[in-house]
One Martini backbone bead per residue (centre of mass of N, CA, C, O) as a GRO file, in nm:
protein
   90
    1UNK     BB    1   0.102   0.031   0.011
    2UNK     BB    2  -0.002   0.382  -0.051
    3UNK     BB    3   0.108   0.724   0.074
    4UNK     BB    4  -0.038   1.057   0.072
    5UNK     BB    5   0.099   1.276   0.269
    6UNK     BB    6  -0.084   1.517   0.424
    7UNK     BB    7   0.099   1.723   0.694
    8UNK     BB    8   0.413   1.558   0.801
    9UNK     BB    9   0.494   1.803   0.977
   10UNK     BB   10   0.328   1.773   1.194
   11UNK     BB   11   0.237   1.643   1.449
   12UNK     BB   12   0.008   1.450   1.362
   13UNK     BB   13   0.143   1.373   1.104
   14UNK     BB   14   0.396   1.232   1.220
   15UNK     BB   15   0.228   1.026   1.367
   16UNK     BB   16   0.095   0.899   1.078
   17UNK     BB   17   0.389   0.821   0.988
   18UNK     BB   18   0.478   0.627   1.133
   19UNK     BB   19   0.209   0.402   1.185
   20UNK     BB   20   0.254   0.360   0.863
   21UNK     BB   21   0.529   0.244   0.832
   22UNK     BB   22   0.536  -0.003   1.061
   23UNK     BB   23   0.265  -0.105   0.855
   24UNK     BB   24   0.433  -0.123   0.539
   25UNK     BB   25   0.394   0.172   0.455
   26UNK     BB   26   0.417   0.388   0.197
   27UNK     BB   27   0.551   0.687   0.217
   28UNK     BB   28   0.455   1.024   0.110
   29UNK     BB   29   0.592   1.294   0.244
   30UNK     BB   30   0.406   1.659   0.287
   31UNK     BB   31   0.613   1.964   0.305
   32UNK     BB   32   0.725   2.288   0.344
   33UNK     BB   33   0.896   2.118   0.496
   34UNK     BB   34   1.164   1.874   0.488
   35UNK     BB   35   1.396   1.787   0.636
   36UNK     BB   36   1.308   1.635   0.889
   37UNK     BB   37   1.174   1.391   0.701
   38UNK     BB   38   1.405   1.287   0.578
   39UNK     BB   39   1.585   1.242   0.863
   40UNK     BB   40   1.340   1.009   0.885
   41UNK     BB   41   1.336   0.866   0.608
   42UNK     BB   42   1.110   1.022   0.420
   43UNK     BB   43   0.949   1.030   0.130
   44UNK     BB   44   0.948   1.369  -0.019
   45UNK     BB   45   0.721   1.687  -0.079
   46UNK     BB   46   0.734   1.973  -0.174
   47UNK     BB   47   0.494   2.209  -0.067
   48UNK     BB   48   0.277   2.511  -0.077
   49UNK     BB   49  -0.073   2.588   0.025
   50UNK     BB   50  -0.008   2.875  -0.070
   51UNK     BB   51   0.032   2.784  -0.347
   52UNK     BB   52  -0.188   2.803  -0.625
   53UNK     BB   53  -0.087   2.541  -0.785
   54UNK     BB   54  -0.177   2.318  -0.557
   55UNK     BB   55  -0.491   2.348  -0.623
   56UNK     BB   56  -0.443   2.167  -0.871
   57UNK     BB   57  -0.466   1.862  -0.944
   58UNK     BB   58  -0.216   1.813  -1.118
   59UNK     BB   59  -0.015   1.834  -0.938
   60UNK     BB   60  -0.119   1.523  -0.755
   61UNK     BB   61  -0.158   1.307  -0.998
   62UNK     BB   62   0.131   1.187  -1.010
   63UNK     BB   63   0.099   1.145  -0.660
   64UNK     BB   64  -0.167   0.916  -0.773
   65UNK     BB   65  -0.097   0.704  -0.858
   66UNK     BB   66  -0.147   0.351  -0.859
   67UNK     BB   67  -0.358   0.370  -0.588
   68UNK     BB   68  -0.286   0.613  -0.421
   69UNK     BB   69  -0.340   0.706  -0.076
   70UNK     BB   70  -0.474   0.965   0.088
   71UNK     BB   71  -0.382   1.210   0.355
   72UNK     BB   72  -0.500   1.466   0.554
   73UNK     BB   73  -0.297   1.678   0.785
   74UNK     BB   74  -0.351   1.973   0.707
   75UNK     BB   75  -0.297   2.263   0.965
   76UNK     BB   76  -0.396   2.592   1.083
   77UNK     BB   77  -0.333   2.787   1.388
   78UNK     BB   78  -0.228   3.031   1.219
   79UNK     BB   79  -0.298   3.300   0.996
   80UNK     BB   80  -0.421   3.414   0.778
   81UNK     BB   81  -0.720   3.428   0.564
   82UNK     BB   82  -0.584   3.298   0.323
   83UNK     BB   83  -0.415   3.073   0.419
   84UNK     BB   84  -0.648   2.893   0.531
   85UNK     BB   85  -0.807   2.850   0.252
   86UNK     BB   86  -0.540   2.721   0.132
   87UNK     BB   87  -0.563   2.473   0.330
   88UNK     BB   88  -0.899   2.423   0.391
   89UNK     BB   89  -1.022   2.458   0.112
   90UNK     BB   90  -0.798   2.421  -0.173
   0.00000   0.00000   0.00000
């Protein structure tokens, strides 16, 4: 099994990629800051939820092939309203 973890570097996320890495799921983890999941180990894609690229889906096309399953645990608790819109809306 394939999973494409959005917002795998905040607390949340951190911890839904570890307990599917344990139990054999390939995770490619998804942050707008990726160094830190790369030091874990796990497979990463930089983009950041408010650059308008991100909002369409032919960006994530690519990284759900072959029946990659999605998980999104990407959210903001500050920033503008703008931000809020493009993590948790768009």
């Amino acid at each position: 099994m394939k999973v494409l973890l959005i917002g795998a570097d905040g607390f949340i996320g951190r911890h839904i990629a570890y307990d599917l890495k344990s139990r054999g799921v390939t995770v490619l983890a998804h942050g707008r800051r990726t160094s830190r999941l790369d030091q874990m180990g796990f497979t990463t894609l930089e983009a950041d939820l408010a650059d308008p690229k991100t909002h369409d889906p032919q960006f994530w096309a690519p990284h759900l092939a072959d029946g990659t399953s999605l998980v999104d645990a990407a959210g903001r608790l500050t920033g503008s309203e703008a931000a809020f819109a493009a993590v948790h809306e768009h």
